[in-house]
PDB file of N, CA, C and O in Angstrom, chain B, residues numbered from 101:
ATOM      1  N   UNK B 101      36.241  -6.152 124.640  1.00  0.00           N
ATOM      2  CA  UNK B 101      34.873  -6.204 125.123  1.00  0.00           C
ATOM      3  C   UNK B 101      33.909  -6.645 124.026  1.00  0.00           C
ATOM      4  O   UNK B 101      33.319  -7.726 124.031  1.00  0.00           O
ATOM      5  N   UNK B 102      33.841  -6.015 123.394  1.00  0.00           N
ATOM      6  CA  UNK B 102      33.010  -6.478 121.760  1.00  0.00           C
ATOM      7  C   UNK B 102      33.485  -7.876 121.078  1.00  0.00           C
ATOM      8  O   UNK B 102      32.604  -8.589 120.597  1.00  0.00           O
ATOM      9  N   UNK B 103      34.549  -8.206 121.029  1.00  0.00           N
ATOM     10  CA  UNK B 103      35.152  -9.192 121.126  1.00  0.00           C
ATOM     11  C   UNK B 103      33.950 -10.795 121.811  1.00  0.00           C
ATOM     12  O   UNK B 103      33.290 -11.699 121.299  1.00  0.00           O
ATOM     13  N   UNK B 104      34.255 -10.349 123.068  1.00  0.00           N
ATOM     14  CA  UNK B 104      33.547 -11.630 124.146  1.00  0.00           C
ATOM     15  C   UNK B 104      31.506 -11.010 123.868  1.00  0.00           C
ATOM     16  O   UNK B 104      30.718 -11.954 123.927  1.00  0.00           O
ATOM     17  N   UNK B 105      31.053 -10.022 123.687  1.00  0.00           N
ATOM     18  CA  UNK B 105      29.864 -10.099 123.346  1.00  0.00           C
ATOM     19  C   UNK B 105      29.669 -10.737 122.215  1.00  0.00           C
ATOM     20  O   UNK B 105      28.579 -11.288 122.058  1.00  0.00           O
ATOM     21  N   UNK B 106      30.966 -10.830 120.871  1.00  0.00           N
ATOM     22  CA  UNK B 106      30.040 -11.452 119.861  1.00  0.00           C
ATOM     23  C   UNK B 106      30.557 -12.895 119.838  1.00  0.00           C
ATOM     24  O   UNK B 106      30.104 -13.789 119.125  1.00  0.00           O
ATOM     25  N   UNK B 107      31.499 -12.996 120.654  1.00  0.00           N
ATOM     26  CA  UNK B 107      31.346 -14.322 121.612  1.00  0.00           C
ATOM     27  C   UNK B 107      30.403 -15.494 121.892  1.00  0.00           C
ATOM     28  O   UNK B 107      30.149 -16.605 121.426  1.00  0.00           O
ATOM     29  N   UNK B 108      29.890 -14.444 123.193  1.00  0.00           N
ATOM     30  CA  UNK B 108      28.775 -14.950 123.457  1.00  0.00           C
ATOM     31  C   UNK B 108      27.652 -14.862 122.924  1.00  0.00           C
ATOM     32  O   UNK B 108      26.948 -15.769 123.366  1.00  0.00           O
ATOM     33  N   UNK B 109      26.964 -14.064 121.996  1.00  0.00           N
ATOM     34  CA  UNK B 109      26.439 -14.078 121.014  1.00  0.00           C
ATOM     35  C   UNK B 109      25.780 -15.400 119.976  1.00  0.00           C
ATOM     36  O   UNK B 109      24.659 -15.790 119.650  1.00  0.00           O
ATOM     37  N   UNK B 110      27.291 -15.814 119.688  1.00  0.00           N
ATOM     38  CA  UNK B 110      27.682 -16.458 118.797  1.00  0.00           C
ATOM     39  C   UNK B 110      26.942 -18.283 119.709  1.00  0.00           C
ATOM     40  O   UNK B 110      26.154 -19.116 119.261  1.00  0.00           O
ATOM     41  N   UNK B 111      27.605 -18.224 120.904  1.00  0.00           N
ATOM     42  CA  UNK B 111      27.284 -19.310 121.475  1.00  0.00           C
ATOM     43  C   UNK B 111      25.737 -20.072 121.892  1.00  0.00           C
ATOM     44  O   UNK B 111      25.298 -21.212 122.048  1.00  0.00           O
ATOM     45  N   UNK B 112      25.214 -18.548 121.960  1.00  0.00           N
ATOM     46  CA  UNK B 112      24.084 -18.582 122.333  1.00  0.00           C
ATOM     47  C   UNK B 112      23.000 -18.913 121.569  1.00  0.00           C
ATOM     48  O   UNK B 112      21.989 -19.453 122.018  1.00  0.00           O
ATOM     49  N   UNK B 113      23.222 -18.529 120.145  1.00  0.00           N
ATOM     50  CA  UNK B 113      22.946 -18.751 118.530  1.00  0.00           C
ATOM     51  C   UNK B 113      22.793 -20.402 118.262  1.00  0.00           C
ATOM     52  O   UNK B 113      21.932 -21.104 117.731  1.00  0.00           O
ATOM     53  N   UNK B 114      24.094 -20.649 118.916  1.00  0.00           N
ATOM     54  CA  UNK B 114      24.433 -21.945 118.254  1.00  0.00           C
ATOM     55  C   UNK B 114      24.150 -23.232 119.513  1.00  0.00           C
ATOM     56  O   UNK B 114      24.753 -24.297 119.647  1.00  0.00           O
ATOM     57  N   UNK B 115      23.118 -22.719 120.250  1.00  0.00           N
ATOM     58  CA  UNK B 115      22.668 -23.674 120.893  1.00  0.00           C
ATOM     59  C   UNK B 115      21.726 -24.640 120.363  1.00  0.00           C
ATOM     60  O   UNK B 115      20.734 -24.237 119.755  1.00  0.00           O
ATOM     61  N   UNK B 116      21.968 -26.035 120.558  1.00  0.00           N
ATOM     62  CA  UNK B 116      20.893 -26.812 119.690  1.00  0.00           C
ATOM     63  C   UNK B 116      19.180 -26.747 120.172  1.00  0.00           C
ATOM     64  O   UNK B 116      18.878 -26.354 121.299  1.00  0.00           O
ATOM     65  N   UNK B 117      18.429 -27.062 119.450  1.00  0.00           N
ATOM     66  CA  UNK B 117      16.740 -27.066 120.238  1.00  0.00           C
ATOM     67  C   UNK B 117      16.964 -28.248 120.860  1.00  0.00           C
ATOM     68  O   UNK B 117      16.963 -27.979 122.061  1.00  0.00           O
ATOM     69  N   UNK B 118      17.120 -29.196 120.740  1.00  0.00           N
ATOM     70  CA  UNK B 118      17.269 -30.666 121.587  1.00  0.00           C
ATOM     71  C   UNK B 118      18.276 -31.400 121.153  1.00  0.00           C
ATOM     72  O   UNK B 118      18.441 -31.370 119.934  1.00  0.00           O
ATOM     73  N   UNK B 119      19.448 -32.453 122.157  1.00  0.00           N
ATOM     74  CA  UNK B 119      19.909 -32.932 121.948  1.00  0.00           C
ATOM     75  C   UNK B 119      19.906 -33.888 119.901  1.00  0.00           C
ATOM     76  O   UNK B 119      20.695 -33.820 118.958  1.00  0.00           O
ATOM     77  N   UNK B 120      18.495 -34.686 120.138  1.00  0.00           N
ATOM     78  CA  UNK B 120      18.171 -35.383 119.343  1.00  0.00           C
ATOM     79  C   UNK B 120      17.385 -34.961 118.129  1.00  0.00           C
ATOM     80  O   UNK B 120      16.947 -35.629 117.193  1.00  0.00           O
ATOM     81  N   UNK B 121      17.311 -33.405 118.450  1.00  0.00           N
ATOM     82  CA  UNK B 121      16.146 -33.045 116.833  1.00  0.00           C
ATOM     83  C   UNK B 121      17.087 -32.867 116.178  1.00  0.00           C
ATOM     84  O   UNK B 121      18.091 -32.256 116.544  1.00  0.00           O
ATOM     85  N   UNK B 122      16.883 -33.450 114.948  1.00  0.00           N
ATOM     86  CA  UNK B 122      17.273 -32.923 113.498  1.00  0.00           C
ATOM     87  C   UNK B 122      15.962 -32.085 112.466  1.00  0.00           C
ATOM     88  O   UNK B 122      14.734 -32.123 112.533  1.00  0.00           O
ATOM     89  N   UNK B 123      16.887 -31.384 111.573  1.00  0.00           N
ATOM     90  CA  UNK B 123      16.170 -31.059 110.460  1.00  0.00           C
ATOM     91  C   UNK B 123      15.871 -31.964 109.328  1.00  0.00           C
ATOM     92  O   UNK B 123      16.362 -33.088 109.423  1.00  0.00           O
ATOM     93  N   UNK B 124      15.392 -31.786 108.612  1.00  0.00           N
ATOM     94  CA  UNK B 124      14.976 -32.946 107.081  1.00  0.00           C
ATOM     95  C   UNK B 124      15.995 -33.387 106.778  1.00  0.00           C
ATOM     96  O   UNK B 124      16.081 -34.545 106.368  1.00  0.00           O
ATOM     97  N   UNK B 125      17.222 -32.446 106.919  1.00  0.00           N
ATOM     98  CA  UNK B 125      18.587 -33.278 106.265  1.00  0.00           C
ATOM     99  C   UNK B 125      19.183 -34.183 107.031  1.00  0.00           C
ATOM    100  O   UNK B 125      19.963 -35.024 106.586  1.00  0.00           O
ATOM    101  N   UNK B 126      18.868 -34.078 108.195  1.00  0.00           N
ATOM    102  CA  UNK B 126      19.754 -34.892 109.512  1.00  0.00           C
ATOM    103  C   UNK B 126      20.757 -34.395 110.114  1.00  0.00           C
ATOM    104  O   UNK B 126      21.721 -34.954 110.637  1.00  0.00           O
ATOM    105  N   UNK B 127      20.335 -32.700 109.961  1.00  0.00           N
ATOM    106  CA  UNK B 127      21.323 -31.652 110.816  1.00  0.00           C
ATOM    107  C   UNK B 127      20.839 -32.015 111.646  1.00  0.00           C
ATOM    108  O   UNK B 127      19.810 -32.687 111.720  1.00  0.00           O
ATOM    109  N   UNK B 128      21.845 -31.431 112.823  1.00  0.00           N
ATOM    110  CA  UNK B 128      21.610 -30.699 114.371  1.00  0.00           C
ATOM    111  C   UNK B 128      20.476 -29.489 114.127  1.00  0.00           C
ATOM    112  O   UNK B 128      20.657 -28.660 113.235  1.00  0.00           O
ATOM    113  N   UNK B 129      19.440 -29.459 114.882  1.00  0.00           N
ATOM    114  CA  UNK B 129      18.575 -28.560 114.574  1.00  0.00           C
ATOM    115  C   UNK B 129      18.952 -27.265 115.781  1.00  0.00           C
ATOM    116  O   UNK B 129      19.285 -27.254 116.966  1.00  0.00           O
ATOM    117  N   UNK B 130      18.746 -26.477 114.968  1.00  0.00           N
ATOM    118  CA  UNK B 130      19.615 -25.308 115.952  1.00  0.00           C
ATOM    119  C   UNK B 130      18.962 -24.585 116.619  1.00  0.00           C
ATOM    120  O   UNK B 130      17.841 -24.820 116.167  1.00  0.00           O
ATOM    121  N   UNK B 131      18.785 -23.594 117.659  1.00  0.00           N
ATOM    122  CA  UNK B 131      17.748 -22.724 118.026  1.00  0.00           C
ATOM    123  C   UNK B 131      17.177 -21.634 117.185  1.00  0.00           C
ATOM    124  O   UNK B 131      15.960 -21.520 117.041  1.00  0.00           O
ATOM    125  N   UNK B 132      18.098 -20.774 116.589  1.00  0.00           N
ATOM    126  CA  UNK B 132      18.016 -19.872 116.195  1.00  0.00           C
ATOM    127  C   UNK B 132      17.574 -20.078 114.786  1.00  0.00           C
ATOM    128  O   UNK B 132      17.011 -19.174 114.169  1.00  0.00           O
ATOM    129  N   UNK B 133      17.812 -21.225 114.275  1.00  0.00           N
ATOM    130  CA  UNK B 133      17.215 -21.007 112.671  1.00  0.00           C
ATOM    131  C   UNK B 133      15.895 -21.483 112.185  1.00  0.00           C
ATOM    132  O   UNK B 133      15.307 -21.133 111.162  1.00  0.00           O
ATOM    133  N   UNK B 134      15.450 -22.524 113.284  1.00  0.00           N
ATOM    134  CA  UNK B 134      14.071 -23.101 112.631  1.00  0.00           C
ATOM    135  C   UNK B 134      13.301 -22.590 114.143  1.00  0.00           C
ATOM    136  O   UNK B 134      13.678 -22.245 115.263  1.00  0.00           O
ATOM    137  N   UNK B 135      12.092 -22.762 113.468  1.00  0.00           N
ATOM    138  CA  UNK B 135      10.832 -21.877 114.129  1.00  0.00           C
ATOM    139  C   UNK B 135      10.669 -20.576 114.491  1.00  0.00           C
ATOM    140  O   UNK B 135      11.338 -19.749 113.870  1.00  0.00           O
ATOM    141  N   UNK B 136       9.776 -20.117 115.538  1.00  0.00           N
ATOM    142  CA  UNK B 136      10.230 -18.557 115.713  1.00  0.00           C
ATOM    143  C   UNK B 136       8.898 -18.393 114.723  1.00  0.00           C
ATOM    144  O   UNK B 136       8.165 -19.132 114.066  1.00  0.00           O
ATOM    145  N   UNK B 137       9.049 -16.823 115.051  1.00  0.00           N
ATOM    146  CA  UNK B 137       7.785 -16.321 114.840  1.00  0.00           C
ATOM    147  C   UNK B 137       7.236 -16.208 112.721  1.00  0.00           C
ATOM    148  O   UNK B 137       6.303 -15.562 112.246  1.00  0.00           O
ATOM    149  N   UNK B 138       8.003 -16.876 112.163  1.00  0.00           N
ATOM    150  CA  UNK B 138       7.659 -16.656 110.697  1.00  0.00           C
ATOM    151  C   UNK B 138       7.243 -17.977 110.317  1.00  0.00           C
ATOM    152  O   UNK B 138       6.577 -18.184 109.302  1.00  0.00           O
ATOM    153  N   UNK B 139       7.760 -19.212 111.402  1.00  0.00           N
ATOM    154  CA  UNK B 139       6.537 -20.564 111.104  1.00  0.00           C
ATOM    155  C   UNK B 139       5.199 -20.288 111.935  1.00  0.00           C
ATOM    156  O   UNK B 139       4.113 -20.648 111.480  1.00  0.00           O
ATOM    157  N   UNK B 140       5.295 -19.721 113.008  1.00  0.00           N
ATOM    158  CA  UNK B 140       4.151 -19.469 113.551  1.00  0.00           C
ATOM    159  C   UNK B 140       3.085 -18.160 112.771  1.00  0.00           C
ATOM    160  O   UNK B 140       1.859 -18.235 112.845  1.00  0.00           O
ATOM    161  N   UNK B 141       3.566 -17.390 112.287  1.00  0.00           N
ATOM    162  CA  UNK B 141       2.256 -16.554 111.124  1.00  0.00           C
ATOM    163  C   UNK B 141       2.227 -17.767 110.450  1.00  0.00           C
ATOM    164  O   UNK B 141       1.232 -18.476 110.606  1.00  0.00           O
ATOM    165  N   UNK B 142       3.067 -18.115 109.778  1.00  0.00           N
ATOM    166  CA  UNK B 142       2.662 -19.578 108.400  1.00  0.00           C
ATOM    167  C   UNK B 142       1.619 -20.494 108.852  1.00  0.00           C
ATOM    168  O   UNK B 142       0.753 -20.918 108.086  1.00  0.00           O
ATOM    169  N   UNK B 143       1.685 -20.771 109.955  1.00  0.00           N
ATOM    170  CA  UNK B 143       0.779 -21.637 110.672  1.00  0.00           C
ATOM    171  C   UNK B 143      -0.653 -21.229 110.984  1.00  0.00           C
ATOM    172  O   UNK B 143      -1.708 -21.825 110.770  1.00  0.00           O
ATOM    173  N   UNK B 144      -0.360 -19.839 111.650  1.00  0.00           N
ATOM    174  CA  UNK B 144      -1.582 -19.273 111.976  1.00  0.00           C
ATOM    175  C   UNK B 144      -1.913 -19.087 111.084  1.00  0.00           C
ATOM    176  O   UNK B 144      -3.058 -19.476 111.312  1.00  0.00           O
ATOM    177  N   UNK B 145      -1.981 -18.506 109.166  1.00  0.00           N
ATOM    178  CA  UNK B 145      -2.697 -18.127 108.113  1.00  0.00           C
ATOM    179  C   UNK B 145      -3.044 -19.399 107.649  1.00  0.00           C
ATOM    180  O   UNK B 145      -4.158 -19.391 107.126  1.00  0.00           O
ATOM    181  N   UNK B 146      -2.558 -20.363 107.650  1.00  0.00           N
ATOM    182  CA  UNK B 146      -2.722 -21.412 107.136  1.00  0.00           C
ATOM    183  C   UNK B 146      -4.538 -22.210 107.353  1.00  0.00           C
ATOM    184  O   UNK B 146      -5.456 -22.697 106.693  1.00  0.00           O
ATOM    185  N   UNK B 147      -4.021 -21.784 109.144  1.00  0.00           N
ATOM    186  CA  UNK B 147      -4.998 -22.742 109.693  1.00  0.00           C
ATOM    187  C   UNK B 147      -6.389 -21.491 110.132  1.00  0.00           C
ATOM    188  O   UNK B 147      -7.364 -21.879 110.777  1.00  0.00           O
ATOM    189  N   UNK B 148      -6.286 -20.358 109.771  1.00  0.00           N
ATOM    190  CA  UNK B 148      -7.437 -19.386 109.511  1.00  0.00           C
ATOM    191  C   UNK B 148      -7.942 -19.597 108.231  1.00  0.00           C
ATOM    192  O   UNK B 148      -9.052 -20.126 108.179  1.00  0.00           O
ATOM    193  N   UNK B 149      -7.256 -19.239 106.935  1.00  0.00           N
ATOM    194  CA  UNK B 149      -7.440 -19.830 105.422  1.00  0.00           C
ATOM    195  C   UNK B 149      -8.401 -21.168 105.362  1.00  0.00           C
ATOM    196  O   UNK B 149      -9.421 -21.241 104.676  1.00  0.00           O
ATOM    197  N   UNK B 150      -7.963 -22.056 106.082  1.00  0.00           N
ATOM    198  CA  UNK B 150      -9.137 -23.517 106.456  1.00  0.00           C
ATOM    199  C   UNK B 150      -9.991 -23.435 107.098  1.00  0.00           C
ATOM    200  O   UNK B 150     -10.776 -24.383 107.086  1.00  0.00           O
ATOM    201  N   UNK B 151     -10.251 -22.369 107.908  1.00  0.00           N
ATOM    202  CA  UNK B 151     -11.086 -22.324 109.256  1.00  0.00           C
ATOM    203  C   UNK B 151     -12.275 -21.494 107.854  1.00  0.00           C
ATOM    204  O   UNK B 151     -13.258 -22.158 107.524  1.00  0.00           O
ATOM    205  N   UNK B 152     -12.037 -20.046 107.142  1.00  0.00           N
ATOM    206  CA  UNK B 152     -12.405 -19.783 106.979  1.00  0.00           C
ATOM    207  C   UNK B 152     -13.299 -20.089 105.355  1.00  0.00           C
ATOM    208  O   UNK B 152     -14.260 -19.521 104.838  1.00  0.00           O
ATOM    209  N   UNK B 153     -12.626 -20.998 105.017  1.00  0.00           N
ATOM    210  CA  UNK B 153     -13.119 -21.806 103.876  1.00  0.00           C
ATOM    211  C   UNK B 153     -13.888 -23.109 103.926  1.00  0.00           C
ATOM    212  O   UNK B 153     -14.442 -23.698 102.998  1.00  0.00           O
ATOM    213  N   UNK B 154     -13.795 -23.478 105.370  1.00  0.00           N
ATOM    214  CA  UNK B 154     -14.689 -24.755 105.814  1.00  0.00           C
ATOM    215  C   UNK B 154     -15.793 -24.315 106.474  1.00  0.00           C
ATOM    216  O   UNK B 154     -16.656 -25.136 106.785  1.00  0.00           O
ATOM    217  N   UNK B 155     -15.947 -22.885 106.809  1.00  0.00           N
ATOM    218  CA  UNK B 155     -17.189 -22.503 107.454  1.00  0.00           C
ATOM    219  C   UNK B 155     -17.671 -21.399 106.520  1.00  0.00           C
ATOM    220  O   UNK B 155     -17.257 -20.283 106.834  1.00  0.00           O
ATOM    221  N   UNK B 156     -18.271 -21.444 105.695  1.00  0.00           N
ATOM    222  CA  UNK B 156     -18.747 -20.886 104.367  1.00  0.00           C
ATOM    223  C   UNK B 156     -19.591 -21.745 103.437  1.00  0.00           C
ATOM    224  O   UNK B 156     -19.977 -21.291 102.359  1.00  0.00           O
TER     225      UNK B 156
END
């Protein structure tokens, strides 16, 4: 049983984001490793940090 959960797990992990995206290197860009919620804070501080230094 544990077996086929880390199975499927595993498969589910290793689903690509799109056929055709790559990463910088010219990987297969994967679901699970790029984006997600730690580019999105990066993004959001980023673009508050500018918001809040251009209106000052």
């Amino acid at each position: 049983d544990k077996s086929e959960f880390v199975d499927m797990k595993l498969e589910e992990e290793l689903q690509l984001v799109d056929g055709n995206k790559v990463d910088w290197k010219g990987r297969s860009a994967l679901k699970f490793k790029y984006g997600g919620m730690k580019a999105a804070f990066l993004m959001l501080g980023k673009y508050t940090v500018l918001f809040l230094v251009s209106h000052n």
